[in-house]
C-alpha positions as YAML, in Angstrom:
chain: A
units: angstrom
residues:
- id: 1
  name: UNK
  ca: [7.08, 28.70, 14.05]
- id: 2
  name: UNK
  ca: [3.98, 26.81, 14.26]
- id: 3
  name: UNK
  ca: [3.65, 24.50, 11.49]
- id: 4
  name: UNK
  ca: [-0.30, 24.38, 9.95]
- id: 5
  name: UNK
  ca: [-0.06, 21.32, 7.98]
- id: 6
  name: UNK
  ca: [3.18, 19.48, 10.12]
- id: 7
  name: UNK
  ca: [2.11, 16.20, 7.69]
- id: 8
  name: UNK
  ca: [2.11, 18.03, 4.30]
- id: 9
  name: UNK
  ca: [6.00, 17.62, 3.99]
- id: 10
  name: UNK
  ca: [5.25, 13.80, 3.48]
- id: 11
  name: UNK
  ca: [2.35, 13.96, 1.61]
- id: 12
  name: UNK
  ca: [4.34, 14.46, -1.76]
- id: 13
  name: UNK
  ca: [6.75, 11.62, -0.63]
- id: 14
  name: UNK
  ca: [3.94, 9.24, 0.08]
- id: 15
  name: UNK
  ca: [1.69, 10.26, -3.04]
- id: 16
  name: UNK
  ca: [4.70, 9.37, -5.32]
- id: 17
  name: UNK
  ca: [5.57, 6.00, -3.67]
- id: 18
  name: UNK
  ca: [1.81, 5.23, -3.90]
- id: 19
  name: UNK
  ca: [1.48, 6.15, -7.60]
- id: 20
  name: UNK
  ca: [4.80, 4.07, -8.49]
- id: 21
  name: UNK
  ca: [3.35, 0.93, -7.13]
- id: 22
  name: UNK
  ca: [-0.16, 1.35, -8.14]
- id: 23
  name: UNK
  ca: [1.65, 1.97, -12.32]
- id: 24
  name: UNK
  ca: [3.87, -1.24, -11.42]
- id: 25
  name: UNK
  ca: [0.69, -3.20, -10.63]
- id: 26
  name: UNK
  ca: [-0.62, -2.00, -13.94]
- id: 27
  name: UNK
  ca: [2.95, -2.70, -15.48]
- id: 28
  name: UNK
  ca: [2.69, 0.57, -17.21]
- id: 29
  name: UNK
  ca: [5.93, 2.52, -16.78]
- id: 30
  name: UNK
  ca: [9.11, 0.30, -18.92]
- id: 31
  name: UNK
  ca: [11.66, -1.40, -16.89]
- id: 32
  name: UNK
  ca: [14.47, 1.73, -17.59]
- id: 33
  name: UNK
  ca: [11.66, 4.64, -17.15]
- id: 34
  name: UNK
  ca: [10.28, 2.62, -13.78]
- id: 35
  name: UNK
  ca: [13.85, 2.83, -12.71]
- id: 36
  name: UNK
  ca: [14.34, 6.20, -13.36]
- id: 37
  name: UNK
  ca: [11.53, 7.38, -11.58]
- id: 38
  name: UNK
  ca: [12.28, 4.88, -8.85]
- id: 39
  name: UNK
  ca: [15.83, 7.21, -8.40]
- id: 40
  name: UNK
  ca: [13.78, 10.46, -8.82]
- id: 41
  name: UNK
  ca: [11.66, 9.70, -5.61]
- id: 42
  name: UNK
  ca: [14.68, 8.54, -4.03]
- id: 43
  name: UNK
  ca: [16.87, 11.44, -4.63]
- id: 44
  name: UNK
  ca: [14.03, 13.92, -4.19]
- id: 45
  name: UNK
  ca: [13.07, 12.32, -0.66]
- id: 46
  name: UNK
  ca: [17.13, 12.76, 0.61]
- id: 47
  name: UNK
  ca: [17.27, 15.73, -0.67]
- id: 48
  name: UNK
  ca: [13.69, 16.92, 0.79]
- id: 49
  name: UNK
  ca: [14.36, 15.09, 4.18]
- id: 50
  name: UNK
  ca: [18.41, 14.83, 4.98]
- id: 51
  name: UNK
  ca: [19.58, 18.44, 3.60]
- id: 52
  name: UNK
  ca: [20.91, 20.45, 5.89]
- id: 53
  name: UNK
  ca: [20.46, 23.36, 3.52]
- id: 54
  name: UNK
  ca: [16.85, 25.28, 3.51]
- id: 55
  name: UNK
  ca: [16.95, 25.29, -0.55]
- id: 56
  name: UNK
  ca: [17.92, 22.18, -1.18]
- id: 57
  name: UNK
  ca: [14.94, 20.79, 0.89]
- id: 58
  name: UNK
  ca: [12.94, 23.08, -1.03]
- id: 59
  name: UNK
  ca: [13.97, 22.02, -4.03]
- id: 60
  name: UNK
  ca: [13.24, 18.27, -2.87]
- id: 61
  name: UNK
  ca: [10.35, 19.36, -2.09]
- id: 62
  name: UNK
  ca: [9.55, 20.89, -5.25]
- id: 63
  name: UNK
  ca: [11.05, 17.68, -7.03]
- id: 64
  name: UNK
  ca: [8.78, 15.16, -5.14]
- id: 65
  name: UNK
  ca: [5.75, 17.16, -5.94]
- id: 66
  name: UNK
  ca: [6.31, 17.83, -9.72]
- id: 67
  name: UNK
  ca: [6.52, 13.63, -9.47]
- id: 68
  name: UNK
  ca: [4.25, 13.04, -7.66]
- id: 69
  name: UNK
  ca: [1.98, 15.23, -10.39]
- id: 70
  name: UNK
  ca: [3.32, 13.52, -13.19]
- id: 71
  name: UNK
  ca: [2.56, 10.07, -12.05]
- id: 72
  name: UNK
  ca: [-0.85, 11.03, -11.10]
- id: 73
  name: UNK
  ca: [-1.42, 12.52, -14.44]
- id: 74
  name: UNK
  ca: [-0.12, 9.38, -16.17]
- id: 75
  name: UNK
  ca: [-2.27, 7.12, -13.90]
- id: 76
  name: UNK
  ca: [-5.21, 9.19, -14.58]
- id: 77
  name: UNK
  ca: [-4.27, 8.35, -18.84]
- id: 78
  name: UNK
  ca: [-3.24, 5.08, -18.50]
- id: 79
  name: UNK
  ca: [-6.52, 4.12, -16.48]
...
């Protein structure tokens, strides 16, 4: 199958890492929540990237965009 968009997989990945550090610059998110979203990429980018099942990548997938929405959002308030 020919993939349209072969980057857009990473885009929710890279958004979220992006928005992490830009709220850590601003020191915005508390130590515990900061960590907890830290995990929440993580574990979103296995499962999006090294699942060998087709719904849990999509569900990675899902995860890492609903983040990387969230921290965008927040950004966006915070700013």
């Amino acid at each position: 199958m020919l993939q349209l968009f072969p980057f857009a997989g990473w885009l929710a990945a890279a958004t979220s890492i992006v928005m992490l550090i830009m709220l850590h610059a601003l020191g915005e998110p508390p130590p515990r929540q900061r960590t907890a979203l830290l995990a929440g990429v993580l574990l979103a980018g296995y499962c999006q990237f090294f699942a060998d099942s087709t719904a849990v990548a999509a569900g990675g997938l899902a995860l890492q965009t609903a983040l990387a929405i969230y921290l965008t959002v927040r950004w966006r308030l915070t700013a």
